[in-house]
C-alpha positions, 0 to 999 in steps of 0.5 A: 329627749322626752323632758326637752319634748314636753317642755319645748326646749328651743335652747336644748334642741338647737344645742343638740341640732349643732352636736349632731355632725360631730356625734356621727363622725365620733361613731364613725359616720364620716358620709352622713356628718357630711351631708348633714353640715350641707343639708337641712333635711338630713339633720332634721332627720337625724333630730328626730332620730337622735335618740336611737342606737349609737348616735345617742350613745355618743350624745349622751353627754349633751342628755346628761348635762341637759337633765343636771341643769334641770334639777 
């Protein structure tokens, strides 16, 4: 998150904007992905929190991919 920060990466937040609905129901957050296709707030929200305890364990895949086409 903090590379994607420092170079105000459009392209990789918005990709990790679409990916957020589908990280919260692999973790078991049915409710939350839910309310996160319908509201903005609630996904710029999770954005932001994005890097914290089981949602970025379950994002970590779209991190990795994001730093290997960096190098």
């Amino acid at each position: 998150m903090s590379a994607a920060a420092k170079h105000v990466d459009v392209r990789f937040f918005w990709r990790l904007f679409e990916a957020l609905p589908a990280a919260e129901a692999a973790i078991g957050e049915d409710d939350e992905a839910a309310q996160d296709v319908t509201t903005l707030r609630g996904r710029l929200n999770d954005l932001v929190h994005s890097g914290e305890g089981e949602l970025a364990d379950a994002l970590r895949p779209l991190y990795i991919d994001y730093l290997a086409e960096r190098d």
